[in-house]
N, C-alpha and C positions, 0 to 999 in steps of 0.2 A: 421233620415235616417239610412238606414241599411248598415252595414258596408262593406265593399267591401275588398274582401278576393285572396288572389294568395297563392295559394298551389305550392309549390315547391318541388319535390320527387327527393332526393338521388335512382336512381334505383337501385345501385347496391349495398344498403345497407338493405332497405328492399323490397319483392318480393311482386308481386302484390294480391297475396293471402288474404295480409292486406287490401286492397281497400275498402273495406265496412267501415272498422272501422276508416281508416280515413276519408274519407268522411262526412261520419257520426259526427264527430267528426269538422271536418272542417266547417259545416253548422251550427254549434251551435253560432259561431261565425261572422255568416252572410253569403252574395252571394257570390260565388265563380266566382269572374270574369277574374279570369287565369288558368290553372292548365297542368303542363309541368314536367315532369319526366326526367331526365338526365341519360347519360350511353352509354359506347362503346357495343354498343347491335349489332355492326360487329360482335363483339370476345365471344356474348355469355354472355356478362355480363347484368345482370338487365333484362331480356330479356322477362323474364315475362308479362312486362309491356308493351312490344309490342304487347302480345297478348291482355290482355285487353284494349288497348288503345282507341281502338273503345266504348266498353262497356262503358266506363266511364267518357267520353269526353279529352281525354287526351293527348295531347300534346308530343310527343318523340322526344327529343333531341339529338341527336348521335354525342356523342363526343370521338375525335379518342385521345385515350393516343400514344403520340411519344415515350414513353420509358415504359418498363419493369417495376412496383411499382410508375410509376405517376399517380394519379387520376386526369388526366385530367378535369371528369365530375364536381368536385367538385368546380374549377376556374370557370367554364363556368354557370355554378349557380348559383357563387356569384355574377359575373357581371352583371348575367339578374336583380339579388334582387336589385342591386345597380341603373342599369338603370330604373328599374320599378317602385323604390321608389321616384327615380329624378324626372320622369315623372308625379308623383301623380295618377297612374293608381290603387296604392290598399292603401288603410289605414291598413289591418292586413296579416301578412306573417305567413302562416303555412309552418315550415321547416321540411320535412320530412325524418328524419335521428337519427345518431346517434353519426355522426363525430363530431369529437373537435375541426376539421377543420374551422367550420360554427361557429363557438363559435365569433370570429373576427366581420363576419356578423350579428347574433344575437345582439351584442354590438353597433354597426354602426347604425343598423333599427330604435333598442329604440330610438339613439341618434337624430334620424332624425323624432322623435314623431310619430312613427310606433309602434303595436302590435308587438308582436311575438310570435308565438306556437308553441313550438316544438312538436314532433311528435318520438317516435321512441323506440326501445328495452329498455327490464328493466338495459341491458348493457350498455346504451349509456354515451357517455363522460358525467362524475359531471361537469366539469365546463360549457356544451353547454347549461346540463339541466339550469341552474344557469342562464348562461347569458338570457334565453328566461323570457318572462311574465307567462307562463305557459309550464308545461310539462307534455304530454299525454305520458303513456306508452301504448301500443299495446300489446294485449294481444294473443299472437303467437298460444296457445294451442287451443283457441275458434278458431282459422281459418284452426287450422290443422283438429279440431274435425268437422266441418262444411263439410269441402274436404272431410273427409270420407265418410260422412254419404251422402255428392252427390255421390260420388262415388260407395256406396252400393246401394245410391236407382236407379243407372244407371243400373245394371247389369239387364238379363233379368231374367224374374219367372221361376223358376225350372218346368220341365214336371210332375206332375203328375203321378206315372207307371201307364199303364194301367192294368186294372184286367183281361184280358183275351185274349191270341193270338192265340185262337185256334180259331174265325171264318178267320181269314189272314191264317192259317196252312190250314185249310178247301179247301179255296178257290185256295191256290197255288197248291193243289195237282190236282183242276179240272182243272188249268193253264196246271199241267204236263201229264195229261192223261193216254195215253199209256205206260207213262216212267214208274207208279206207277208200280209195280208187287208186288200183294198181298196185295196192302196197305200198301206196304211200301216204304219209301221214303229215301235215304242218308240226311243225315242232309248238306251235300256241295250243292246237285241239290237243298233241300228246302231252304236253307239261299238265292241261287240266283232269285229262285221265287219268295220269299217274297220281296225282291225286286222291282221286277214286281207288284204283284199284290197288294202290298201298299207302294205309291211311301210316300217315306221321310220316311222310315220304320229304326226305329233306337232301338236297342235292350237297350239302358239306359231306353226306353220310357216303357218297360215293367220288369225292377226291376230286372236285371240280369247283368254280365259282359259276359255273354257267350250265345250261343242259346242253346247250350246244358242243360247248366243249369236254364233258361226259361222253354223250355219243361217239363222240368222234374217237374214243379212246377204244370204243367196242371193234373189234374187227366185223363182227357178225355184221354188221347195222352199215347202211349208205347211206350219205348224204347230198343233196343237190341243193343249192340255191337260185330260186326260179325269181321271176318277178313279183311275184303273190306273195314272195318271201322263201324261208326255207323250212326241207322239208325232209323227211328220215324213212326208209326203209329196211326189214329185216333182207339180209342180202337173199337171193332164189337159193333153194339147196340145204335151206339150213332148218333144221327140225323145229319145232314147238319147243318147250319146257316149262313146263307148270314152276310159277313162282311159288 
């Protein structure tokens, strides 16, 4: 028969980040037929684990600490390991922590011809590691290095510049008509038509921090700066093109 397994999680000692790797870890050892996380997740603490909770089938316990430096969660743990071993509900307890607190329970489990795994930092109490049948260390770095690499592949793809704004320049100046004189246009009337005439028109998308300095990139296109300010022309000679 396969062994029948209750995962028990200190949440406020390690964050849910770890979840794959115990799991993972916890299945080697058979079905997982409890799995309950503890933590005053009111105050912020272990809180993680509320968000995953759903994802991983899991269980939150919220235990209120009455005072400043009591870990409440950690009593409320040991009781359920103690009830749930009375009960015959699991043959092997993965304890997921690192407190020396649980050291007592780890002791108790054996004694009551129960497994036990511990679960927790390359820091966790010698004597907790000691009292368990086995102790798994959690390797922190593989879950931070995981989180990033989600978190790079989340972000969106960079735009591409585009290689040419002068059929948008073309087109805003047939938007502005009469305004043009001479063919020429202020660069403040052209930036508001480009607007118009290419909606979501974003000047990163064409390889510039400026429009000024877009233009100036175009051969087609002149530039003059007058006193009124400056101002842009498609050069004589040079065809239409429908953007």
């Amino acid at each position: 028969m396969q062994s029948r397994v209750a995962i028990l999680i200190d949440a406020e000692n390690l964050a849910a980040t770890n979840a794959a790797q115990i799991f993972s870890i916890a299945a080697s050892y058979g079905m997982s037929v409890l799995r309950r996380s503890y933590g005053d997740f009111a105050k912020g603490a272990g809180a993680t684990w509320l968000e995953k909770a759903s994802l991983h089938a899991v269980d939150t316990v919220q235990v209120c600490s009455p005072a400043k430096g009591k870990n409440s969660s950690d009593m409320r743990m040991t009781i359920d390991a103690v009830e749930i071993s009375a009960a015959g509900r699991a043959d092997t307890f993965c304890l997921v922590s690192g407190d020396a607190d649980f050291t007592p329970l780890a002791v108790y489990l054996r004694g009551a011809g129960k497994q036990v795994i511990g679960l927790g930092c390359e820091n966790a109490s010698r004597s907790f590691q000691q009292s368990c049948d086995a102790f798994h260390v959690i390797n922190l770095s593989a879950n931070a290095s995981q989180a990033k690499n989600q978190s790079q592949s989340a972000k969106p793809p960079s735009v591409a510049p585009t290689t040419s704004l002068l059929p948008l320049v073309q087109d805003a100046i047939r938007l502005l008509g009469d305004e043009v004189k001479g063919g020429w246009i202020s660069l403040g009337r052209l930036g508001a038509a480009l607007r118009v005439s290419g909606p979501g028109f974003q000047l990163k998308h064409y390889g510039g921090a400026s429009l000024k300095k877009v233009l100036a990139k175009e051969p087609a296109l002149e530039l003059a700066i007058r006193d009124t300010g400056d101002f842009v022309r498609v050069r004589p000679r040079i065809a239409f093109i429908s953007a």
